[in-house]
C-alpha positions in Angstrom: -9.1 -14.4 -15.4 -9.9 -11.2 -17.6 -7.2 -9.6 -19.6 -6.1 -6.4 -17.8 -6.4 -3.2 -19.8 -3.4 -2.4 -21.7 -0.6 -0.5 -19.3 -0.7 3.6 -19.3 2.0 4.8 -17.3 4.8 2.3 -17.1 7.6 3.4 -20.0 6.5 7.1 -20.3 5.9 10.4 -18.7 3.4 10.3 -15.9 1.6 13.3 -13.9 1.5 12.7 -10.5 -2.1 12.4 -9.2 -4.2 15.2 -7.8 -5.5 12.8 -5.1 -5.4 9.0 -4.4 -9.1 8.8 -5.9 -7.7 10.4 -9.4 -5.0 7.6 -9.5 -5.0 4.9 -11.5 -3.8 1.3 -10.4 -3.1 -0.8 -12.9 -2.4 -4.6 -12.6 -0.2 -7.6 -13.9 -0.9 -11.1 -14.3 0.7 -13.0 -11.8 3.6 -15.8 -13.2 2.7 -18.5 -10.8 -0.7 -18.8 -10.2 -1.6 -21.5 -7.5 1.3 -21.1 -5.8 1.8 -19.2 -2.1 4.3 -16.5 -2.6 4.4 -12.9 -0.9 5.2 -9.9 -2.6 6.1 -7.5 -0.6 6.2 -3.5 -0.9 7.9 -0.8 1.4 7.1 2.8 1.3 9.8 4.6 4.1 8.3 7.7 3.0 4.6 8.3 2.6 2.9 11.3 3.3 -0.7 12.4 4.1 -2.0 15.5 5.4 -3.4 16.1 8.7 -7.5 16.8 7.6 -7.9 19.2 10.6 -4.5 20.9 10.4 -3.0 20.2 7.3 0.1 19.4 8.6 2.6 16.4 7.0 2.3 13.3 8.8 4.6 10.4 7.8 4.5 7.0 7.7 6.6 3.8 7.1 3.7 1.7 5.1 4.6 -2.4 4.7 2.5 -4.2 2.2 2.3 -7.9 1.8 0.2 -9.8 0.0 0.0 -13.0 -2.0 -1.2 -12.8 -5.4 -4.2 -15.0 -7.4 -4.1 -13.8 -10.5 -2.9 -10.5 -10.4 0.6 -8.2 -9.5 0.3 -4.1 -8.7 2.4 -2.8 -11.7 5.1 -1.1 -8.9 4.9 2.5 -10.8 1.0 2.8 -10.8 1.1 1.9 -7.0 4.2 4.4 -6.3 2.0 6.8 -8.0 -0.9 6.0 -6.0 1.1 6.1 -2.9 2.2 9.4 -3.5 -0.9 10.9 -4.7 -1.8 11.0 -0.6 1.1 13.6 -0.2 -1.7 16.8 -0.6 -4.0 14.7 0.6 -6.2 15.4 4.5 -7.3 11.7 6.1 -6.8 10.3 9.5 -4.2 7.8 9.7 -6.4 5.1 9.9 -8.4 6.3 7.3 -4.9 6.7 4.8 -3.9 3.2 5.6 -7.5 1.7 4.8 -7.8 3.7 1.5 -4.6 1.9 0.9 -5.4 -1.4 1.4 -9.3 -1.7 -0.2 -7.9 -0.2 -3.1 -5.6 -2.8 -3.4 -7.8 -5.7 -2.4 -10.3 -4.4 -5.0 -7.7 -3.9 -7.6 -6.0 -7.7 -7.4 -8.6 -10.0 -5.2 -5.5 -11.5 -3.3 -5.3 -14.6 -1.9 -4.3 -12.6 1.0 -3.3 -8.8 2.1 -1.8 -7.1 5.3 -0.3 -3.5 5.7 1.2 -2.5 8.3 1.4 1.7 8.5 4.0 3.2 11.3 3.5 6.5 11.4 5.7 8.9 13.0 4.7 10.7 15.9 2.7 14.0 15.9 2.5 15.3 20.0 4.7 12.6 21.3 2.4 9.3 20.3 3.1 7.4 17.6 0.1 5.6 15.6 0.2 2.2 14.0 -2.2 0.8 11.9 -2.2 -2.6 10.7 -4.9 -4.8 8.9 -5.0 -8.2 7.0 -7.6 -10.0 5.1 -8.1 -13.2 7.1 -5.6 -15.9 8.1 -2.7 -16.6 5.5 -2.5 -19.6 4.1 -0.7 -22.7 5.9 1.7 -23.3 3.3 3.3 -19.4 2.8 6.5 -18.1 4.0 4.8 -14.6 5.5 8.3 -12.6 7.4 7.8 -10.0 9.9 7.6 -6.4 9.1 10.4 -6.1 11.3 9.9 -2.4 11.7 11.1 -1.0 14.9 8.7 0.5 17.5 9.0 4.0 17.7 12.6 5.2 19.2 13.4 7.3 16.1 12.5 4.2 13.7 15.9 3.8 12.7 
């Protein structure tokens, strides 16, 4: 395992990207290689733009993956995450963007997102992908995010 470059936006003043290509993820070694643990983000909020209208479309976004050798650093990702707010893709295409980022970025053992977006016209859109099968011996909890009926 290389040594990541050094960290440059956790502890300071950071712009927010102009798009999710312009962001920067950065990376962490992991604390207990060899072992099967999930890490686990939620994002409640993300954005994207519509790329034919430009209208908001929002999203409740679950991330779990367990780590080789690597951790997101949580800022760079919330950065990177937000950076799709001005941003036009497809829902599928947003959630995607997400997720090869990431599995270039930390080569996990294993990744799955799981996007539930809100509904634009009545019809709610869910995306979800993983990277194979998870390991045997890994604790892996549902998303446990409700289907659509406000998602509350």
């Amino acid at each position: 395992m290389s040594e990541p470059p050094p960290l440059t936006q956790l502890g300071q003043p950071t712009r927010q990207p102009a798009s999710p290509e312009a962001a920067v993820l950065e990376r962490v070694a992991a604390p207990a290689a060899g072992k099967a643990y999930v890490v686990r983000f939620t994002c409640p909020e993300f954005t994207a733009l519509c790329p034919i209208t430009g209208q908001p479309d929002f999203a409740h976004l679950v991330i779990d993956y367990i780590p080789d050798g690597w951790l997101v650093e949580s800022k760079s990702l919330k950065l990177f995450l937000n950076s799709f707010r001005n941003h036009g893709a497809f829902h599928e295409a947003c959630t995607m963007q997400v997720a090869e980022r990431l599995c270039a970025l930390l080569a996990p053992v294993w990744l799955r997102i799981g996007a539930y977006w809100y509904p634009r016209g009545g019809i709610p859109i869910d995306v979800f992908w993983q990277s194979g099968p998870p390991p045997g011996d890994a604790w892996i909890p549902t998303q446990d995010v409700p289907a659509y009926r406000g998602r509350g």
